[in-house]
Backbone bond lengths (Angstrom), bond angles and torsions (degrees), N, CA, C in turn:
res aa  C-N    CA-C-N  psi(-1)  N-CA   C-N-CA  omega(-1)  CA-C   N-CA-C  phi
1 X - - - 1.465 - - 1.527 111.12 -
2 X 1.247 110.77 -41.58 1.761 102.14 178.72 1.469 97.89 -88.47
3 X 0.898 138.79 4.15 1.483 129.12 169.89 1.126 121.11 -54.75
4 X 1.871 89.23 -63.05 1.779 114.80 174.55 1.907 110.81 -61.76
5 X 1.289 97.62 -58.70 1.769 81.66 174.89 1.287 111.70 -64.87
6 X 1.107 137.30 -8.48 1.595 120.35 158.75 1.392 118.67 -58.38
7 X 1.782 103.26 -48.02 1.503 111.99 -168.68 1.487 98.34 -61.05
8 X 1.263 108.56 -63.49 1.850 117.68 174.72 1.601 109.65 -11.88
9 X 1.289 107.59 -65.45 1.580 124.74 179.57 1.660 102.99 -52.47
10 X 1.425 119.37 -70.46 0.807 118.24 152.98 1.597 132.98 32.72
11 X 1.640 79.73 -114.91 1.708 109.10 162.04 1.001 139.19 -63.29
12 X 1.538 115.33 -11.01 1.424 124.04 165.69 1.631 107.79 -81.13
13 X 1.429 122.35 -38.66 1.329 127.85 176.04 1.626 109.89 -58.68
14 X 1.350 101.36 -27.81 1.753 115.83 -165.03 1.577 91.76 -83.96
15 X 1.448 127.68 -49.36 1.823 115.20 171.27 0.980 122.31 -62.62
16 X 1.701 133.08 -29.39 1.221 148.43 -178.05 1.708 98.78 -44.53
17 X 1.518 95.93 -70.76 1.876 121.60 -168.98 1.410 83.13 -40.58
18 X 1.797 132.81 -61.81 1.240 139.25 -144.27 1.644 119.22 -64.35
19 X 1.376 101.11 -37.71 1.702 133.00 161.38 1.221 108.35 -59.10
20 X 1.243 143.59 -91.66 1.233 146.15 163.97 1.206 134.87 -23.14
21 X 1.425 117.45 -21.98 1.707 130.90 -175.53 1.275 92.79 -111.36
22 X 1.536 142.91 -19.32 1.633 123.77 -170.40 1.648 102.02 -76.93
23 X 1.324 108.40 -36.70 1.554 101.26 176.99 1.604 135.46 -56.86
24 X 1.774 90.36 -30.98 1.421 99.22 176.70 1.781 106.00 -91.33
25 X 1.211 124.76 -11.21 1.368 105.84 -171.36 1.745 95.78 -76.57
26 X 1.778 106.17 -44.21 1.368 113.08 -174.49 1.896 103.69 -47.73
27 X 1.138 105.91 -27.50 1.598 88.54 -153.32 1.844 85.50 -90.81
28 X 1.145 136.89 -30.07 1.066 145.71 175.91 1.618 121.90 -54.98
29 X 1.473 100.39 -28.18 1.135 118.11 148.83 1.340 142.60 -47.43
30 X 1.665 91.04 -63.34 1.172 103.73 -173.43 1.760 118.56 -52.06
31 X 1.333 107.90 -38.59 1.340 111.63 174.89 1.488 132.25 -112.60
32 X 1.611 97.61 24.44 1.429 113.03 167.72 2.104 125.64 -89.92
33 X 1.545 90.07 77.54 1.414 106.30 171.76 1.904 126.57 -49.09
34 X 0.810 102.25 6.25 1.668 122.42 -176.76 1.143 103.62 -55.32
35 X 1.369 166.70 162.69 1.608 160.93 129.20 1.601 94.36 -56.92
36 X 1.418 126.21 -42.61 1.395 127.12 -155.54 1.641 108.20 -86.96
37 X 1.572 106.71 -17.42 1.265 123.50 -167.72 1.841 127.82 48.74
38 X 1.520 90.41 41.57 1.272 120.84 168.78 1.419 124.05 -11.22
39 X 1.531 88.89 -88.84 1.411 100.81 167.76 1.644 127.64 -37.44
40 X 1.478 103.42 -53.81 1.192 101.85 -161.60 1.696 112.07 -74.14
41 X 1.608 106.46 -22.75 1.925 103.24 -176.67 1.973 93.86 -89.66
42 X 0.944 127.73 11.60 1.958 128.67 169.89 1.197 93.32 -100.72
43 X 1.447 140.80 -28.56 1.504 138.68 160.37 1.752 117.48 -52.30
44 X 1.237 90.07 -40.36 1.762 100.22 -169.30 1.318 108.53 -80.90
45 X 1.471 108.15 -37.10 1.558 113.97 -169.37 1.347 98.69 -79.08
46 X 1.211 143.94 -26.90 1.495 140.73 -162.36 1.721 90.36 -81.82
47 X 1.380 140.95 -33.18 1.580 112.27 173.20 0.802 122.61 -66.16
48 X 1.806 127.79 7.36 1.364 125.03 167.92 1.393 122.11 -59.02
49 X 1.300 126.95 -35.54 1.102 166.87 -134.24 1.704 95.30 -104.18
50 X 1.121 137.42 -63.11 1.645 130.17 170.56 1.516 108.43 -65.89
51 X 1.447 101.86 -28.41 1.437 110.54 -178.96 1.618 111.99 -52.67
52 X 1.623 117.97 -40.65 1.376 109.24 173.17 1.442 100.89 -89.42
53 X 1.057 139.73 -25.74 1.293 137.57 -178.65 1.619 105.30 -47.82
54 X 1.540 128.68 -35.13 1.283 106.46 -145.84 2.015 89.09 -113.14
55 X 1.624 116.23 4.75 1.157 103.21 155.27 1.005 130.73 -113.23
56 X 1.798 144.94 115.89 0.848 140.09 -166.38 1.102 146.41 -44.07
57 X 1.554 91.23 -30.30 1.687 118.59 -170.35 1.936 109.05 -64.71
58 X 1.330 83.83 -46.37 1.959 92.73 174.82 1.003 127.39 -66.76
59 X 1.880 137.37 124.99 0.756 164.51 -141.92 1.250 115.70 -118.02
60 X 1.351 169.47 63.17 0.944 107.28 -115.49 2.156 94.57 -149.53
61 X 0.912 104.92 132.61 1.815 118.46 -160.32 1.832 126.27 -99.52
62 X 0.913 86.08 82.47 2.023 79.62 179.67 1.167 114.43 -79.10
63 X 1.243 118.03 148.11 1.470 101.65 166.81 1.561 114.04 -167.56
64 X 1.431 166.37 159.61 0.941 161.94 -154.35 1.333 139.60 78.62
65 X 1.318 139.30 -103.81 1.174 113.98 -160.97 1.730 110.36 -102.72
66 X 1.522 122.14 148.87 1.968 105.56 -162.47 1.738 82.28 -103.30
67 X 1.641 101.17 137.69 1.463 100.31 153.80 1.181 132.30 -127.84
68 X 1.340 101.64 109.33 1.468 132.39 -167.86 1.188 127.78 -38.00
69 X 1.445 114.16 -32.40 2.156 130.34 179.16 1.170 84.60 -134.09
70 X 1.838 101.65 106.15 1.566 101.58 174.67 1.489 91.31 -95.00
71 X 1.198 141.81 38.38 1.681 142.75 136.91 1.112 116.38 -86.22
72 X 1.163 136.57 -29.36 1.517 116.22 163.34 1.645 125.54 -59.32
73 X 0.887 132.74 112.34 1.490 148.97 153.70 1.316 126.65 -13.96
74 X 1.387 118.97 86.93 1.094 95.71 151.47 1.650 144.77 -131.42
75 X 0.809 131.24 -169.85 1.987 107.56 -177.97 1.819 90.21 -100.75
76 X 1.082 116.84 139.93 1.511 129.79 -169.17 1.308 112.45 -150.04
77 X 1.275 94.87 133.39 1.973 120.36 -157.71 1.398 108.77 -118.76
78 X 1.202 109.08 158.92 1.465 101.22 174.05 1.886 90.10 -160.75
79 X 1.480 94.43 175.00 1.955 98.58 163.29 1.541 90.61 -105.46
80 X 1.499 84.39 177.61 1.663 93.14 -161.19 1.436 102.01 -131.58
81 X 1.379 139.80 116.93 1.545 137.41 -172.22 1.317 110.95 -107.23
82 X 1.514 107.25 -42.97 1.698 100.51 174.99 1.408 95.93 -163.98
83 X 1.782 105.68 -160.52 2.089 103.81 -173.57 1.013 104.67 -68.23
84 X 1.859 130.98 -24.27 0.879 112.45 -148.77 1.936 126.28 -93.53
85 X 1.583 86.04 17.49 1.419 115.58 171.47 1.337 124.03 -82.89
86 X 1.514 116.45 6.47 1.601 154.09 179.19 1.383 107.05 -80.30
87 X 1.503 117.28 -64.33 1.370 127.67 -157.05 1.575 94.96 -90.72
88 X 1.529 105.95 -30.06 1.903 103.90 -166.45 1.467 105.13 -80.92
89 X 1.628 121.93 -40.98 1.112 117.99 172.07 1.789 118.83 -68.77
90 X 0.951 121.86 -11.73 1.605 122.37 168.37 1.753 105.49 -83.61
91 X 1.170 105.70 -7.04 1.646 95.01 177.70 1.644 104.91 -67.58
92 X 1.128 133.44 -30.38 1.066 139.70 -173.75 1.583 105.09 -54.01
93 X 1.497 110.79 154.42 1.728 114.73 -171.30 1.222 104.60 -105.66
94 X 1.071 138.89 64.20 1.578 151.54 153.36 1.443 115.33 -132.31
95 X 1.545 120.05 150.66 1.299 108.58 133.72 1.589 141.20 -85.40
96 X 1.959 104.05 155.09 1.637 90.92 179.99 1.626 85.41 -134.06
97 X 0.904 119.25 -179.34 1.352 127.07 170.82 1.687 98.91 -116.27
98 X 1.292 118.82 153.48 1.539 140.35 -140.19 1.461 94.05 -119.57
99 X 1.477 125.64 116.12 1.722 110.26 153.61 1.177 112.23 -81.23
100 X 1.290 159.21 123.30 1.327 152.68 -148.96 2.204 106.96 -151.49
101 X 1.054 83.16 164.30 1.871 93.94 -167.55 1.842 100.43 -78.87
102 X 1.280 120.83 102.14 1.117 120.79 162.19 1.712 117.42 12.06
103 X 1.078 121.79 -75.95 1.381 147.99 160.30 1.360 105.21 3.68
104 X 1.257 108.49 -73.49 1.190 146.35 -163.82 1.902 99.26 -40.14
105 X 1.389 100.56 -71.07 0.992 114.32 -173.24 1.723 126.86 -70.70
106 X 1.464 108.56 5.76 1.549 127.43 161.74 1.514 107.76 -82.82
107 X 1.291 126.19 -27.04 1.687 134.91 171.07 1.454 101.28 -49.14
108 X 1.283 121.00 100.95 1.439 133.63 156.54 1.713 111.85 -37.10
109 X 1.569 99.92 131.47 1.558 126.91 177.76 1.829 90.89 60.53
110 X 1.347 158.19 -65.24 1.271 155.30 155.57 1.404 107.56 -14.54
111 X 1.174 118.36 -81.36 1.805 128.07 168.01 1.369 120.66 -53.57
112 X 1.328 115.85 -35.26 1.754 98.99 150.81 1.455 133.24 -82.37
113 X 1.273 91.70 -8.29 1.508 90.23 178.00 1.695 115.17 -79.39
114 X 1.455 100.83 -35.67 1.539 108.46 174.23 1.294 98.99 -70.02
115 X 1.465 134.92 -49.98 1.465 118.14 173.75 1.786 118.99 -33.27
116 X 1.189 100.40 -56.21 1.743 108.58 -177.99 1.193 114.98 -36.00
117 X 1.787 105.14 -69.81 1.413 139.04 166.42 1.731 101.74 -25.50
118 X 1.118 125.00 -65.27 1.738 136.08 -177.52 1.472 90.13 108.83
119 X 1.040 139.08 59.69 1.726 140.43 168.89 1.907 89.70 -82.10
120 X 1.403 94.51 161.69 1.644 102.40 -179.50 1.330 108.67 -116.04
121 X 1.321 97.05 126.86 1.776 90.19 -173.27 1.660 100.14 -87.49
122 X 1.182 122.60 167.70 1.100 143.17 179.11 1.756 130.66 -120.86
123 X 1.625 119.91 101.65 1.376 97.32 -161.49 1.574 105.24 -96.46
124 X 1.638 128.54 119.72 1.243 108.85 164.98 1.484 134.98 -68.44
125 X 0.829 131.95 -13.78 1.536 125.99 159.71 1.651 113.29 -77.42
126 X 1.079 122.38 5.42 1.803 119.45 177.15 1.233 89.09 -102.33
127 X 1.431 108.74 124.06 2.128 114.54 175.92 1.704 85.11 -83.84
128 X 1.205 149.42 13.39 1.146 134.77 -152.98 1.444 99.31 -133.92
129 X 1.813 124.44 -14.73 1.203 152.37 -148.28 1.595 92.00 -82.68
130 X 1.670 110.97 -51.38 1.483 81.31 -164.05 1.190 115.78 -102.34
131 X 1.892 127.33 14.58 1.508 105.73 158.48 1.589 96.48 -92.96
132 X 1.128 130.88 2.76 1.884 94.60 170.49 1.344 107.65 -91.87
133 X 1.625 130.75 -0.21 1.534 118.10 142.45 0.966 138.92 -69.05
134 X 1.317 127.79 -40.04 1.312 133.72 166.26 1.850 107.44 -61.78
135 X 1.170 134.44 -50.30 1.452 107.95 140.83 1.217 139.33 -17.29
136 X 1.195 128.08 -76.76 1.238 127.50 159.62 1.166 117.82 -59.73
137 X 1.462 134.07 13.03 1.254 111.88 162.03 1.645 95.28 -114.81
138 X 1.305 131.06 6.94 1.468 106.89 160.73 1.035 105.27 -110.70
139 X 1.549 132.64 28.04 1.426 119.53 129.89 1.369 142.67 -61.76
140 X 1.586 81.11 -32.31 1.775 96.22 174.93 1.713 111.07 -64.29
141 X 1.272 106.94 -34.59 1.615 129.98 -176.72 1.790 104.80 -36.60
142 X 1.815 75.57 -70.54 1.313 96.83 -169.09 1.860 119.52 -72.18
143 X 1.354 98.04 12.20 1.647 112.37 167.06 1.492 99.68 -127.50
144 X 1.027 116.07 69.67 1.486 118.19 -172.65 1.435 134.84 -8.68
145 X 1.553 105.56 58.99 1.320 116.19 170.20 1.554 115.77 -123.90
146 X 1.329 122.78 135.00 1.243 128.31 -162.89 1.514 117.91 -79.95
147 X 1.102 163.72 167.89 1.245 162.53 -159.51 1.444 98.16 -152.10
148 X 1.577 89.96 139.91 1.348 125.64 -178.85 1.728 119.80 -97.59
149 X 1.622 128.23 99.40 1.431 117.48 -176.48 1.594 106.41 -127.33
150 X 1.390 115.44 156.50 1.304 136.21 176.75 1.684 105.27 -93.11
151 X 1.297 134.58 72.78 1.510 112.01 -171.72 1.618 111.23 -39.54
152 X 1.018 110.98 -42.21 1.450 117.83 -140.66 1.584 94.02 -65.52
153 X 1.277 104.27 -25.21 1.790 97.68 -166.04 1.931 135.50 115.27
154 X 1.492 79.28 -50.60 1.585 94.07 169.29 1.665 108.57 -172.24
155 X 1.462 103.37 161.43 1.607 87.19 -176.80 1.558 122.65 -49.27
156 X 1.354 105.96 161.13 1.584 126.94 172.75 1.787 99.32 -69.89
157 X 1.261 116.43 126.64 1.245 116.71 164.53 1.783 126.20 -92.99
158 X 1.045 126.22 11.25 1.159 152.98 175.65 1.581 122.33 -116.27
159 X 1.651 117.93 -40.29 1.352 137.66 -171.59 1.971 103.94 95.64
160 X 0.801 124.99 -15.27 1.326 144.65 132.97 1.540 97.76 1.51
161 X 1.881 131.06 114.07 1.679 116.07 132.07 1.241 134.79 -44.51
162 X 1.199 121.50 89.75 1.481 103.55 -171.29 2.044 101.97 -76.13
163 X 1.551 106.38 -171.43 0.815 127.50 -168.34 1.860 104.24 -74.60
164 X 1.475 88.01 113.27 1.565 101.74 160.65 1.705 137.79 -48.53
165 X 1.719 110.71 120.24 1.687 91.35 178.61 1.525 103.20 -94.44
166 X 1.553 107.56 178.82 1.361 115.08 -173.85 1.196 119.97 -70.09
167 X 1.494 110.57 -41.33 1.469 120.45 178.83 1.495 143.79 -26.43
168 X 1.599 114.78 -43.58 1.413 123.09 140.95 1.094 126.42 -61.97
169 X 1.528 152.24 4.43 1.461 148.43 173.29 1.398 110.24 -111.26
170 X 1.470 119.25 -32.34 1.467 142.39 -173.76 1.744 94.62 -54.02
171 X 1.542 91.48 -72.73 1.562 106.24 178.09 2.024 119.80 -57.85
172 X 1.319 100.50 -16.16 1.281 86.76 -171.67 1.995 95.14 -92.80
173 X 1.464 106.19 -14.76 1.239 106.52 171.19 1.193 111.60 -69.27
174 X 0.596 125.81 -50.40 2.301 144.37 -147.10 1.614 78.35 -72.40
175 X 1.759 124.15 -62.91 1.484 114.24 -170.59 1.323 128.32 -81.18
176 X 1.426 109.33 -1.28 1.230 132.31 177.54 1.819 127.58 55.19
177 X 1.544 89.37 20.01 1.169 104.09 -177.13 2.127 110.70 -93.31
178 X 1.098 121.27 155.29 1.726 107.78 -172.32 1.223 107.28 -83.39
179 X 1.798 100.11 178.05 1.460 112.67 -177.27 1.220 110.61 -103.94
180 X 1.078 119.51 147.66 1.433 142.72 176.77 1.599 118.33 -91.27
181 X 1.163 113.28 120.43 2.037 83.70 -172.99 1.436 94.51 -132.60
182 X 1.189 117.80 112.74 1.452 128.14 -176.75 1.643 96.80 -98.33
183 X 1.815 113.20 131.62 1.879 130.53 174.26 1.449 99.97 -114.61
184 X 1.677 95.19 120.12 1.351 100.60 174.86 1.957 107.36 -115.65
185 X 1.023 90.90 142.54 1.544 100.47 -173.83 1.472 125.01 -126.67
186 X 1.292 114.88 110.13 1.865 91.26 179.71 1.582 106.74 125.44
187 X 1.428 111.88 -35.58 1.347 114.54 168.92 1.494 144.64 -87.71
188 X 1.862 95.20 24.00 1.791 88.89 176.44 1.563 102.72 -103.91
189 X 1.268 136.49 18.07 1.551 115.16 154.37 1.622 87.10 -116.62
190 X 1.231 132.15 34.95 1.645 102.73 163.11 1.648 102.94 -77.29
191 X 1.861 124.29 -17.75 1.046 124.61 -156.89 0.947 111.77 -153.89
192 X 1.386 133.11 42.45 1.328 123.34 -127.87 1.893 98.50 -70.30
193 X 1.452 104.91 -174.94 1.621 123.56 179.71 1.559 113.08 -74.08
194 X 1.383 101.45 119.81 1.592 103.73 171.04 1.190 94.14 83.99
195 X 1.702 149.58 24.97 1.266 142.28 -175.92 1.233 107.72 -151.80
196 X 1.779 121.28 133.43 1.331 129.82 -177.35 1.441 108.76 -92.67
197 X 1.550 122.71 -2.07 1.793 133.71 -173.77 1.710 85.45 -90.49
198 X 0.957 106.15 136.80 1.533 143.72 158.17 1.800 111.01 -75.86
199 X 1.147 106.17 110.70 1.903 88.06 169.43 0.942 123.12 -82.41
200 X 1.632 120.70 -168.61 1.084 142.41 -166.98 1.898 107.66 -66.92
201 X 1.269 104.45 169.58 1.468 108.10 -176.24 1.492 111.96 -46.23
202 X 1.646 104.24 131.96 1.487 98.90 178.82 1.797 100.17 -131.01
203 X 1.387 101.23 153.81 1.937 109.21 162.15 1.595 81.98 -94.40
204 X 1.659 97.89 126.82 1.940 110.04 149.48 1.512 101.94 -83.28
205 X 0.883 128.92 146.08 1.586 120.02 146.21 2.057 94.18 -131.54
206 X 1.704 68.89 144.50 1.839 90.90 179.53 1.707 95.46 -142.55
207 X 1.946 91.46 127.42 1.420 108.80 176.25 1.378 127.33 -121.76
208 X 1.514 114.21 128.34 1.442 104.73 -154.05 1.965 89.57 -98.42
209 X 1.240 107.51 119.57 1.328 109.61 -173.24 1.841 112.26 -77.72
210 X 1.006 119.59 -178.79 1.496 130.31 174.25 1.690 94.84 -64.68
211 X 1.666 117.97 146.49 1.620 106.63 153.89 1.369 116.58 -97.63
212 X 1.331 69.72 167.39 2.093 77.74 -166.55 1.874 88.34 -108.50
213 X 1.619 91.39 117.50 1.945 105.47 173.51 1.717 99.88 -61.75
214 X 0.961 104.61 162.55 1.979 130.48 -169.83 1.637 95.54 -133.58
215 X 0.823 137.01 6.57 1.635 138.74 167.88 1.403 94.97 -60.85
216 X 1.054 92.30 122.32 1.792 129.60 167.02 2.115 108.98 57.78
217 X 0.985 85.48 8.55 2.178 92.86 151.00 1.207 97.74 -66.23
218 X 1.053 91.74 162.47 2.194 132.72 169.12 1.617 105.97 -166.03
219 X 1.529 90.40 145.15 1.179 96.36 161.39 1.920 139.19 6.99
220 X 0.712 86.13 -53.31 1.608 110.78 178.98 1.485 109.11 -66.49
221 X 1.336 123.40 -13.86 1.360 123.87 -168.06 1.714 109.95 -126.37
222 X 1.466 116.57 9.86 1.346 128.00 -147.22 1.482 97.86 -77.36
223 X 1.619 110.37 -43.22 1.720 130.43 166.06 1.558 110.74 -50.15
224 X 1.168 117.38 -51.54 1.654 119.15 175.79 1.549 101.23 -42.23
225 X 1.329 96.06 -88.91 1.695 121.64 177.87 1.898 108.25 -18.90
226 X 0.849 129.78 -47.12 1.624 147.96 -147.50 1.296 81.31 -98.98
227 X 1.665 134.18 -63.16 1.120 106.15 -162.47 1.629 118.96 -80.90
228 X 1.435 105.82 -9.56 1.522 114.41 -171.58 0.989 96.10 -86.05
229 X 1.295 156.20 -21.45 1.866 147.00 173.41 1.426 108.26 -74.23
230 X 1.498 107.63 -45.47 1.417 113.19 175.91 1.908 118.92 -58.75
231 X 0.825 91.22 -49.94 1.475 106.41 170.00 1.731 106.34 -77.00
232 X 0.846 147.69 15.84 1.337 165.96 113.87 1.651 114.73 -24.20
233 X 1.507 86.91 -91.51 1.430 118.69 177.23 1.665 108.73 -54.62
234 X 1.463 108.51 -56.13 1.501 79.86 -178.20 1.709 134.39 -89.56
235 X 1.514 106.30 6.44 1.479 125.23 149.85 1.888 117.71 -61.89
């Protein structure tokens, strides 16, 4: 029972942030001349940031590698445990642009806001869905903004790495820009799957690993690459 009225509290604090930030991303918008629209998705990502602030239970740990020209590009991976790898991975001081589940972006004031932002939605039932994202996401590349991917697909239901797809390495080959491989740990009962209760006190820790350069890969090496980030992360 106090779990849920915590969560209750919670989530009302979590629409509050959501109310209050659509006005400024919109207006941030409005006069964000960027091709990459910079400004306006470092607007969006910064409510991540009250977002752990306003639950107690989260803990929450950065630590590893500093990147110095957050304009350089890069394609950046992570495993995925639950949502609450949303708000922790935006703590970070760059922008990336987000490949995200169609879905997502039907969520009123949330889904327009990522619209603003230029996040890429993703449709799973279009077999055609995920190279015209990855397109558009080495546009973003090639306007020096870094992109944000989940290899795995969807959260881990265990906390488990699951098995990596190609799609983030392909693209970081093709643009030849490196990978980024962000390990998150600690966050699959902050929220767990299929559940609106929040658990009990958790340490997140999120680690921004070394990147691994893509200079002089092709195609041919996309399997190497995929398994060496993965094996990264779960070392």
């Amino acid at each position: 029972m106090i779990r849920a009225l915590r969560s209750l509290w919670i989530w009302g604090a979590i629409a509050a942030i959501v109310l209050f930030g659509f006005p400024l991303v919109a207006l941030t918008r409005l006069f964000d001349r960027d091709p990459a629209r910079y400004r306006t998705g470092r607007m969006l990502r910064r409510l991540g940031v009250p977002m752990g602030w306003v639950n107690p239970a989260w803990r929450v740990h950065i630590s590893g590698e500093r990147i110095d020209d957050p304009r350089r590009p890069y394609v950046v991976v992570s495993n995925h445990q639950s949502q609450a790898d949303i708000p922790l991975i935006s703590h970070l001081p760059w922008e990336m642009k987000w490949i995200a589940k169609e879905d997502l972006f039907r969520v009123p004031f949330v889904g327009w806001m990522m619209r603003l932002a230029g996040d890429i939605p993703l449709d799973r039932n279009d077999r055609r869905a995920g190279a015209k994202a990855l397109l558009e996401a080495g546009r973003y590349l090639e306007r020096k903004c870094s992109v944000m991917i989940f290899p795995e697909g969807t959260r881990s239901p265990d906390g488990r790495v699951r098995r990596f797809t190609d799609g983030a390495f392909l693209l970081a080959v093709r643009a030849g820009v490196p990978v980024l491989p962000l390990a998150v740990e600690g966050s699959r009962d902050c929220l767990p799957k299929r559940s609106w209760i929040f658990g009990d006190t958790q340490d997140i820790h999120l680690m921004v690993l070394p990147p691994v350069e893509t200079a002089g890969l092709g195609p041919a090496d996309v399997g190497a690459l995929r398994d060496r980030v993965r094996r990264m992360i779960v070392e």
